[in-house]
RONUKE-730567 format. One record per residue: residue number from 0; residue in one letter; x, y, z of N, C-alpha, C, CB in turn. Coordinates in Angstrom, 3 decimals. Each point is the difference from the previous one (the first is absolute). Glycine has a CB too. Layout:
BEGIN
{NUM, "A", {X, Y, Z}, {X, Y, Z}, {X, Y, Z}, {X, Y, Z}} ...
***
This chain:
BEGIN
{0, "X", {-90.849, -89.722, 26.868}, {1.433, -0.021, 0.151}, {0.332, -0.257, 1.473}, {0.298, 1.585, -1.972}} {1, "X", {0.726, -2.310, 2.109}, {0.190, -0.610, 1.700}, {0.820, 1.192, 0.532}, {0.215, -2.937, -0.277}} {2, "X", {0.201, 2.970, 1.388}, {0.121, 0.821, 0.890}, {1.776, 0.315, -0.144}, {-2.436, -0.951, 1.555}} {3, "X", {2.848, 0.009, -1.827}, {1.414, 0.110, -0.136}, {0.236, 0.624, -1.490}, {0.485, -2.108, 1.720}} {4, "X", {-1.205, 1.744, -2.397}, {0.028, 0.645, -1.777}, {-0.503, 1.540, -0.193}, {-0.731, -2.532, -0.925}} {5, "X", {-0.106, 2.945, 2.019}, {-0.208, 1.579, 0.026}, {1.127, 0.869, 0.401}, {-2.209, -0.507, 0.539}} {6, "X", {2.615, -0.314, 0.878}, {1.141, 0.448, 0.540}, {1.063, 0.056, -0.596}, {-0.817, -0.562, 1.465}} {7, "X", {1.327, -0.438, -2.153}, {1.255, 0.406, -1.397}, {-0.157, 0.733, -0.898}, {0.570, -1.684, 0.015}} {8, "X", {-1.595, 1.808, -0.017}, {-0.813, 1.128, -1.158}, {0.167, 1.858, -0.043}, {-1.946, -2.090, 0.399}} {9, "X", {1.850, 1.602, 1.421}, {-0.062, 1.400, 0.439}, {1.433, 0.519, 0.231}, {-2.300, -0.380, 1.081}} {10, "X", {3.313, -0.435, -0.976}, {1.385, 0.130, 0.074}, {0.271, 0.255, -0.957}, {0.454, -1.103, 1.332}} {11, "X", {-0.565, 0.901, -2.390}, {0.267, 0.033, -1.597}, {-0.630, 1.504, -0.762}, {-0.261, -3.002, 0.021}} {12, "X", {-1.106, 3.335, 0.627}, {-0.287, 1.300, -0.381}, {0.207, 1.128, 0.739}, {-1.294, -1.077, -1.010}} {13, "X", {1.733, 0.990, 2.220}, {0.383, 1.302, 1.486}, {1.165, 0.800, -0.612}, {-0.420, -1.638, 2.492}} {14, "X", {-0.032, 2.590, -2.879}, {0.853, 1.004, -0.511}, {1.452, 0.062, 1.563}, {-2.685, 1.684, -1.878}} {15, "X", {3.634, -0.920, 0.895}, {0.852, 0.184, 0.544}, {-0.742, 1.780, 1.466}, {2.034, -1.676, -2.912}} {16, "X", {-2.345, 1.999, 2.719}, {-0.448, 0.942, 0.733}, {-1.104, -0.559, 0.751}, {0.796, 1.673, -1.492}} {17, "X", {-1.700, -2.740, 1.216}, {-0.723, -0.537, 1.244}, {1.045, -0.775, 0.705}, {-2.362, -0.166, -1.032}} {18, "X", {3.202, -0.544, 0.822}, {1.210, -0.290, 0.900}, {0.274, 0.908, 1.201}, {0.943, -0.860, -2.026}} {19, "X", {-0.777, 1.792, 1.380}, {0.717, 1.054, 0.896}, {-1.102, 0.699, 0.939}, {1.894, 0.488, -1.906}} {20, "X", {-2.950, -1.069, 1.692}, {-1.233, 0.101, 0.748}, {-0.487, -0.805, 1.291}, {-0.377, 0.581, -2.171}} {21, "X", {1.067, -1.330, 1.774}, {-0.178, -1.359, 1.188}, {-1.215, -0.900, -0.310}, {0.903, 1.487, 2.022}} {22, "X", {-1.217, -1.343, -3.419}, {-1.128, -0.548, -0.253}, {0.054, -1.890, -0.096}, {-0.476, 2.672, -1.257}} {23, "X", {-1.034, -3.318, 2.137}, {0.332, -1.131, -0.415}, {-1.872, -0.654, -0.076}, {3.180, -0.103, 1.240}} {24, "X", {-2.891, -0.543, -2.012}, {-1.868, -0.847, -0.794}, {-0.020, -0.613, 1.217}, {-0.147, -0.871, -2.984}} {25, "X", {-1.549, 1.435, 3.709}, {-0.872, -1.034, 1.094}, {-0.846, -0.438, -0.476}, {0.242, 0.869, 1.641}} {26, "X", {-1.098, -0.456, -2.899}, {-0.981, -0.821, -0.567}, {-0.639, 0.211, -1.078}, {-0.157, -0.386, 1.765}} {27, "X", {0.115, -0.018, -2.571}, {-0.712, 0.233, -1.280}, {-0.915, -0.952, -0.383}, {1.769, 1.076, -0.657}} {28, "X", {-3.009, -0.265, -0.053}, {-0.869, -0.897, -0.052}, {-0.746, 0.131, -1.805}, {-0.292, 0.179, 3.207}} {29, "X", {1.371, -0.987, -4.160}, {0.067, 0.159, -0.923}, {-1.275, -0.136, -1.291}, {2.195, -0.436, 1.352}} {30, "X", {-4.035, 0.067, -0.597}, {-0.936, 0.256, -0.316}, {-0.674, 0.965, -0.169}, {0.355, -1.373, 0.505}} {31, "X", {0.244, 2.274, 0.925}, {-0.055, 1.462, 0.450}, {0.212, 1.088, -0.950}, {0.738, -0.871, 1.934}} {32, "X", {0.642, 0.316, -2.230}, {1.477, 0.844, -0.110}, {-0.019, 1.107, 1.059}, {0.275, -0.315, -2.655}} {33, "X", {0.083, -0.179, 4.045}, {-0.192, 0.376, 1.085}, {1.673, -0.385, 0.846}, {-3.117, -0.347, -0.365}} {34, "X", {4.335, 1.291, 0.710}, {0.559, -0.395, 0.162}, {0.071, 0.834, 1.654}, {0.667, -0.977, -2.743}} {35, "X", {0.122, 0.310, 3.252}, {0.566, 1.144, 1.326}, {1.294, -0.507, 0.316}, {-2.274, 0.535, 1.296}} {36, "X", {3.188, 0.675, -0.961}, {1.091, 0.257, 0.004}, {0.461, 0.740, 1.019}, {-0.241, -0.347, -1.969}} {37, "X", {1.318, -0.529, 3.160}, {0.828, 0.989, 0.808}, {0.942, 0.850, -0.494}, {-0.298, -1.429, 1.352}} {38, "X", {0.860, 2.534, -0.460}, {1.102, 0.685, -0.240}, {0.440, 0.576, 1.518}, {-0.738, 0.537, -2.669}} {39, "X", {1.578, -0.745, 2.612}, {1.088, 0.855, 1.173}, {0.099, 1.549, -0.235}, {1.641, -2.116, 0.096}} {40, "X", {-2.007, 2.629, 0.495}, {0.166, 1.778, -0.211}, {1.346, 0.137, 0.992}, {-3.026, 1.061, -0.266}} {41, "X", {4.136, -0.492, -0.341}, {1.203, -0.008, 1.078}, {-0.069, 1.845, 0.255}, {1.951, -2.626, -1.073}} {42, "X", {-1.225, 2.436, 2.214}, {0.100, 1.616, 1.002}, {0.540, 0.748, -1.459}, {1.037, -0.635, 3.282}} {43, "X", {-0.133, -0.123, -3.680}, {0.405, 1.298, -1.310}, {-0.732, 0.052, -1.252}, {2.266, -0.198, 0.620}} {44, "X", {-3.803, -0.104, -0.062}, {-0.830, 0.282, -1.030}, {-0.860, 1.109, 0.435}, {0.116, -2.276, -0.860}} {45, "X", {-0.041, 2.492, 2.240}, {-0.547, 1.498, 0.727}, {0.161, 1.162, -1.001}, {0.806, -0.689, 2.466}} {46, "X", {-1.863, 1.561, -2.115}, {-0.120, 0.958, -0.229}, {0.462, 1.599, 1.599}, {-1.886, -1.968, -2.224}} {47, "X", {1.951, 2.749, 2.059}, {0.620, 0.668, 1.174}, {-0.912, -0.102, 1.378}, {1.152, 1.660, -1.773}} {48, "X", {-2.332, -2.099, 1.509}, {-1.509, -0.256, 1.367}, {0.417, -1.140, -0.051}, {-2.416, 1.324, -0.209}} {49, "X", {3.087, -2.249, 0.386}, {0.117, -1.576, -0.067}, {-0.617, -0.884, -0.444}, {0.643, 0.412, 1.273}} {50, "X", {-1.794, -0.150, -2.541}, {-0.829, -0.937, -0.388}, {0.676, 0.008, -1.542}, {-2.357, 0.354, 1.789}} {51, "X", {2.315, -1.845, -2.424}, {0.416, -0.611, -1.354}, {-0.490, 1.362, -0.870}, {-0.394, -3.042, 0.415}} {52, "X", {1.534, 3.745, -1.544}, {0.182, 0.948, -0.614}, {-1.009, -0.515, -1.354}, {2.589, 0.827, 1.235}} {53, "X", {-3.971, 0.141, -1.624}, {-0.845, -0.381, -1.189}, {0.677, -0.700, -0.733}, {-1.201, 1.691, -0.041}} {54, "X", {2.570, -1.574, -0.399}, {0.467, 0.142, -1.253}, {-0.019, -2.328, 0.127}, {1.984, 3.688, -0.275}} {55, "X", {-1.686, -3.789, 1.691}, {0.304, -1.288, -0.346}, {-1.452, -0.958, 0.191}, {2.746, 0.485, 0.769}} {56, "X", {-3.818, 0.094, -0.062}, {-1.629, -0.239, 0.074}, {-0.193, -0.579, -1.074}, {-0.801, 1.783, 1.174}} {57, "X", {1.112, -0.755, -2.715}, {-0.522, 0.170, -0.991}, {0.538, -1.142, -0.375}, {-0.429, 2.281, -0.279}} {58, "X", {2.178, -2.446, -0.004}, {0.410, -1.418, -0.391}, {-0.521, -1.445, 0.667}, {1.917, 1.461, -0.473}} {59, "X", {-2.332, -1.075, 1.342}, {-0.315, -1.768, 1.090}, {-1.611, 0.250, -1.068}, {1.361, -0.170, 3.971}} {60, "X", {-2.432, 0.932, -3.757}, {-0.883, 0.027, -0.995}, {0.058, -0.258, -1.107}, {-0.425, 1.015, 1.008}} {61, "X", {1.214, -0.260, -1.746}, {0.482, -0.739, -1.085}, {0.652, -1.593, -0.482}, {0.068, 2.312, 0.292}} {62, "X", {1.064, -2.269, 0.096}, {0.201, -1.227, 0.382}, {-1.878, -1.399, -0.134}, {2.600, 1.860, 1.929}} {63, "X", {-3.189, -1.236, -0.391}, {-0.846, -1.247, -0.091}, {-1.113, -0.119, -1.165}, {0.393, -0.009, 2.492}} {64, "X", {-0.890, 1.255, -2.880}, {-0.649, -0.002, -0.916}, {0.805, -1.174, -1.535}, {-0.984, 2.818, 1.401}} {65, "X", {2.336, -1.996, -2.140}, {-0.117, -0.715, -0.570}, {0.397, -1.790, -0.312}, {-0.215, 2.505, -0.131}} {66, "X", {0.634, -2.475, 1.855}, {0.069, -1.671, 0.070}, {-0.934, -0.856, -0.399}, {1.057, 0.393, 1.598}} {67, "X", {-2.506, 0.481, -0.820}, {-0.924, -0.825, -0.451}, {-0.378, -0.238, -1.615}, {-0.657, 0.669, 2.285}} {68, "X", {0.769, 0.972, -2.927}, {0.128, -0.753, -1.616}, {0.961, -0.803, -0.417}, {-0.835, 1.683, -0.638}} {69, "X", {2.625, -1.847, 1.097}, {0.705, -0.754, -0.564}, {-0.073, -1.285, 0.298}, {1.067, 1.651, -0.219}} {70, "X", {-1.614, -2.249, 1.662}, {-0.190, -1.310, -0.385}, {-1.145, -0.185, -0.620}, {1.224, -0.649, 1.590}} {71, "X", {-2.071, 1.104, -2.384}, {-1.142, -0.277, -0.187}, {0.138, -0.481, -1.678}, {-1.080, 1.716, 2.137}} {72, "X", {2.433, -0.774, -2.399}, {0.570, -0.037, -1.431}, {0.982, -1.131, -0.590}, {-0.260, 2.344, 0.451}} {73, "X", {0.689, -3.231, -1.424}, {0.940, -0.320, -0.330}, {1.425, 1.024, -0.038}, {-1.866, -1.506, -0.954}} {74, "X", {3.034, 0.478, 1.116}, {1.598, 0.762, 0.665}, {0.381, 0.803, -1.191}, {1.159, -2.059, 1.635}} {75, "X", {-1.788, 2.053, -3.063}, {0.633, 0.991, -0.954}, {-0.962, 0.690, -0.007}, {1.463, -1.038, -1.341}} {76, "X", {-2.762, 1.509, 2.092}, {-0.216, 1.464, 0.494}, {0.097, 0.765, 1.258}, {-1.125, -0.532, -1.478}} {77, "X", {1.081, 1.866, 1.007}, {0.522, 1.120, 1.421}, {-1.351, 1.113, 0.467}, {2.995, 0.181, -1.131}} {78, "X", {-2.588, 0.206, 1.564}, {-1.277, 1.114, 0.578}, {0.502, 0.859, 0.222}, {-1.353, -1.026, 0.952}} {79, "X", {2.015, 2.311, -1.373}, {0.656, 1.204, 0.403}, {-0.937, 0.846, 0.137}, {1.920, -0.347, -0.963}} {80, "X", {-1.948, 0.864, 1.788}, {-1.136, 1.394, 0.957}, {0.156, 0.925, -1.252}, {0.646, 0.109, 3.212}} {81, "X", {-2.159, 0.318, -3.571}, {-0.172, 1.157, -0.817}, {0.033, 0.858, 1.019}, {-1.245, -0.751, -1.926}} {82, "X", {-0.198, 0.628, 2.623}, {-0.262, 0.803, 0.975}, {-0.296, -0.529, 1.602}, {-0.744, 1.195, -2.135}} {83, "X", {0.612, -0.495, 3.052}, {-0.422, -0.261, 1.166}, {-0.744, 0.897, 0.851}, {1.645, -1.235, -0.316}} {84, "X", {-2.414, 1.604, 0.874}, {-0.688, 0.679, 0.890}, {0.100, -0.968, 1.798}, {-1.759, 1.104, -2.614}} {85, "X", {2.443, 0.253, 3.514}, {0.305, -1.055, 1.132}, {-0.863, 1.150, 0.920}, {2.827, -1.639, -0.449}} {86, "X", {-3.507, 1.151, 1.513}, {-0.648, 1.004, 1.164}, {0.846, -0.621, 1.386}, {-2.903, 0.430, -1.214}} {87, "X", {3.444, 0.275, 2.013}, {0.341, -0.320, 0.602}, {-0.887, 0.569, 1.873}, {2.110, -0.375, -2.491}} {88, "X", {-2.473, -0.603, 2.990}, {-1.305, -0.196, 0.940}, {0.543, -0.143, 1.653}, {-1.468, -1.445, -2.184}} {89, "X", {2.847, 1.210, 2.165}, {0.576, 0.046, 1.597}, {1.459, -0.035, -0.441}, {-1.940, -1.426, 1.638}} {90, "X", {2.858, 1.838, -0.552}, {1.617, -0.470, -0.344}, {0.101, -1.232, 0.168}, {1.055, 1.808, 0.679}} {91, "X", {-0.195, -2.111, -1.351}, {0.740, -1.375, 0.379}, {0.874, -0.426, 0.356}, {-0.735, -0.164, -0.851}} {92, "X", {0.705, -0.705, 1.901}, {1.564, -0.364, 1.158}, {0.769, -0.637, -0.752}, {-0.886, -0.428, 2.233}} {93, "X", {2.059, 0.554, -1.501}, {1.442, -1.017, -0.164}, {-1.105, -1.415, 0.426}, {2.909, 1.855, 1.096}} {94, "X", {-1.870, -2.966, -2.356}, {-0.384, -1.252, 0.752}, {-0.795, -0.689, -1.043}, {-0.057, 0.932, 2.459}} {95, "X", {-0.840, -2.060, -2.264}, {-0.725, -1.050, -1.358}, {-1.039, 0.809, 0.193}, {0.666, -2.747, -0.091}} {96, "X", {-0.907, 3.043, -1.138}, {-1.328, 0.275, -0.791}, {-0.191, -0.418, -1.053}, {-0.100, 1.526, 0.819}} {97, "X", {-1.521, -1.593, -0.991}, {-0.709, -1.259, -0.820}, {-0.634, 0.768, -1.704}, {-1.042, -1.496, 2.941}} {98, "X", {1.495, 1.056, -3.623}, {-0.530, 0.384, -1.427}, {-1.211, -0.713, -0.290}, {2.222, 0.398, -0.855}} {99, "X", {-3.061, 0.042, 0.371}, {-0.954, -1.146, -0.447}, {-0.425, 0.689, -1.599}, {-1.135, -0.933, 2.876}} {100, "X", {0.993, 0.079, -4.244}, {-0.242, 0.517, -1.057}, {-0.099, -1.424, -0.962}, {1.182, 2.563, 0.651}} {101, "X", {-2.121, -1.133, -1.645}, {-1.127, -1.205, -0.632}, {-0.191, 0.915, -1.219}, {-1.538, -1.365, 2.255}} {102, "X", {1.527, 0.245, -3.233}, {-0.109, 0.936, -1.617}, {-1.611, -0.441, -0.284}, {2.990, -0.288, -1.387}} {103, "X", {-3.642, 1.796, 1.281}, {-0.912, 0.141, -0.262}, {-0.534, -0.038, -1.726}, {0.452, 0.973, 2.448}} {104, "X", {0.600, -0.833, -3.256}, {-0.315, -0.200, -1.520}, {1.210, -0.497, -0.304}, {-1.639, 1.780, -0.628}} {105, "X", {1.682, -3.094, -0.197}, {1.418, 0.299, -0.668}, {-0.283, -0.632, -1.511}, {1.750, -0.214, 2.420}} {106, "X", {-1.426, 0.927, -2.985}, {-0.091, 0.129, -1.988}, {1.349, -0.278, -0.422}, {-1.777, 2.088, -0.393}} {107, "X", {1.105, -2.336, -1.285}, {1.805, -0.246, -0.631}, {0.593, 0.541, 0.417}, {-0.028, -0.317, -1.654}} {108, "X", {-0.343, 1.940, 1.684}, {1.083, 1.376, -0.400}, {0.188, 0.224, 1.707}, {-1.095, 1.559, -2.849}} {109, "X", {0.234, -0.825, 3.401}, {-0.129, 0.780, 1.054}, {-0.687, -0.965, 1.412}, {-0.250, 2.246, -1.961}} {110, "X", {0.515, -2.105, 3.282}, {-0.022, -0.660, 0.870}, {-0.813, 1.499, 1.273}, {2.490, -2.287, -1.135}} {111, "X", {-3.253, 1.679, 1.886}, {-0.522, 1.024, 0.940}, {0.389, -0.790, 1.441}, {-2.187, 1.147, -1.695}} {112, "X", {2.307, -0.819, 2.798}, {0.458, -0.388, 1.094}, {0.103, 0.662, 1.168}, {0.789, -0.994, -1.377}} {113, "X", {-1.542, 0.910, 2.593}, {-0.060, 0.763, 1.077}, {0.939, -1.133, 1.412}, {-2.822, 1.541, -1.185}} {114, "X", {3.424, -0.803, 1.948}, {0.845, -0.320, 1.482}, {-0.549, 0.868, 0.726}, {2.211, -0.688, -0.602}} {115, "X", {-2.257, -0.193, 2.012}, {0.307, 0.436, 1.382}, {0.676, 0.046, 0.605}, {-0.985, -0.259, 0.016}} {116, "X", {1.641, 1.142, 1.035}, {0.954, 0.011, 0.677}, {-0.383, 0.008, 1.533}, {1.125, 0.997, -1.984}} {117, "X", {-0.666, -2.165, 2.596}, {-0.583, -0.108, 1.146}, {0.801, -0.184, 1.131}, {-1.617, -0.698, -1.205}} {118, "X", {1.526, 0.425, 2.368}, {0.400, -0.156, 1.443}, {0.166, -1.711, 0.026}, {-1.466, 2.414, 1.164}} {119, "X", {1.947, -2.777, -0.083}, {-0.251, -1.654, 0.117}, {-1.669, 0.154, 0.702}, {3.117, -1.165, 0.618}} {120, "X", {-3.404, 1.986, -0.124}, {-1.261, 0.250, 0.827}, {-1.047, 0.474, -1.075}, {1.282, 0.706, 2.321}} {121, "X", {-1.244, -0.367, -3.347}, {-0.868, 0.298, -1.130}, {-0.638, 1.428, -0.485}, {-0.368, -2.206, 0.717}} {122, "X", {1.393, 2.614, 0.135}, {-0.292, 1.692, 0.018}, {0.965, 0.629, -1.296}, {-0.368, 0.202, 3.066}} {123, "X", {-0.939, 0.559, -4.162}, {0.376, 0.166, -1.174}, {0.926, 0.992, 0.007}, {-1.892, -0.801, -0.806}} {124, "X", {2.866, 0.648, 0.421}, {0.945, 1.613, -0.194}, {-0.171, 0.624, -1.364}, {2.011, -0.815, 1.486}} {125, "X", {-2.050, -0.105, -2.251}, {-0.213, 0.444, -1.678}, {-0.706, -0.517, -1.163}, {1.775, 0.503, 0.591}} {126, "X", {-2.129, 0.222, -1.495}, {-0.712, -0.697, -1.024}, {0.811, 0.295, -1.413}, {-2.404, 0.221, 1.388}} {127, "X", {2.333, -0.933, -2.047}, {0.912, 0.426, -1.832}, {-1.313, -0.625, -1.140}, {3.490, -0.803, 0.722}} {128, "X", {-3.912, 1.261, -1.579}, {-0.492, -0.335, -1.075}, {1.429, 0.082, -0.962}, {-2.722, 0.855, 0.614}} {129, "X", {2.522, -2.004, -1.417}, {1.247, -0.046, -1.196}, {-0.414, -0.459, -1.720}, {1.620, -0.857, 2.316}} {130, "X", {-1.197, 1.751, -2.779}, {-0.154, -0.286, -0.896}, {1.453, -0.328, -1.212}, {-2.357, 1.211, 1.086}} {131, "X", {2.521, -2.821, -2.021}, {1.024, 0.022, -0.444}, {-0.140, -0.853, -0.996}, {1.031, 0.695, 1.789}} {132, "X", {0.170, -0.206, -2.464}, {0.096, -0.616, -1.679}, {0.244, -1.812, 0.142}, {1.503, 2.687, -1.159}} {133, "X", {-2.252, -3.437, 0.662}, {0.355, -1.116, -0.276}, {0.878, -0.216, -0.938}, {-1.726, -0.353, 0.762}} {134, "X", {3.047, 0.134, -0.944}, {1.136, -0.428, -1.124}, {0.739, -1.011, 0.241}, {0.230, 1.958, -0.525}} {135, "X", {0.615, -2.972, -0.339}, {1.135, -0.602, 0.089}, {0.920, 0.692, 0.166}, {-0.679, -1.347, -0.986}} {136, "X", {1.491, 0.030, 1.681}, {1.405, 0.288, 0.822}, {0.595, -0.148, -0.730}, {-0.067, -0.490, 1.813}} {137, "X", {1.254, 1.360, -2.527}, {0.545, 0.032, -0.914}, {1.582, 0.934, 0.150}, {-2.628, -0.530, -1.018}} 
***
């Protein structure tokens, strides 16, 4: 798929809450199913120590994880998070940070999928294992 056809792709599946993430596709590598994904962490995503509040870690993790299963999928299926397991390994600043995620199983039913959450410098802040229902959009 050419480069401009992922990219409409990815406009077409970016949830309304990765929006609000600042999220935007740097590369996917659809042999892989290997995607990576910026996001803007804004000051009013702080937590009271000034580093990005878990709660939104977990969504940018989320988020990249199941990008990488949704482009991997045709547009009348979804991937809704059963579960997730997130460790969180340093804080994370205001400012671009790098998602990186890759579906490690994906079946009719059920989809497996791990993200990173990183620095522009490559310093890990987080990890998510995901696990989620494969269904139509309906």
């Amino acid at each position: 798929m050419a480069s401009s056809d992922i990219e409409a792709l990815f406009e077409r599946v970016l949830s309304p809450g990765g929006r609000t993430l600042g999220t935007a596709l740097v590369d996917y590598d659809a042999a892989e199913r290997v995607v990576t994904l910026a996001f803007v962490a804004q000051p009013e995503f702080t937590n009271i120590l000034g580093a990005v509040h878990g709660g939104y870690v977990a969504a940018m993790l989320d988020e990249t994880a199941g990008m990488a299963a949704k482009l991997s999928l045709p547009l009348d299926k979804a991937v809704p998070t059963l579960d997730f397991n997130t460790t969180f390994l340093a804080p994370a600043p205001t400012g671009r940070l790098l998602g990186r995620g890759r579906v490690l199983r994906l079946g009719r039913r059920t989809a497996f999928m791990e993200a990173l959450l990183t620095t522009e410098e490559e310093k890990v802040l987080a990890r998510m294992t995901v696990t989620a229902l494969v269904t139509d959009v309906g």
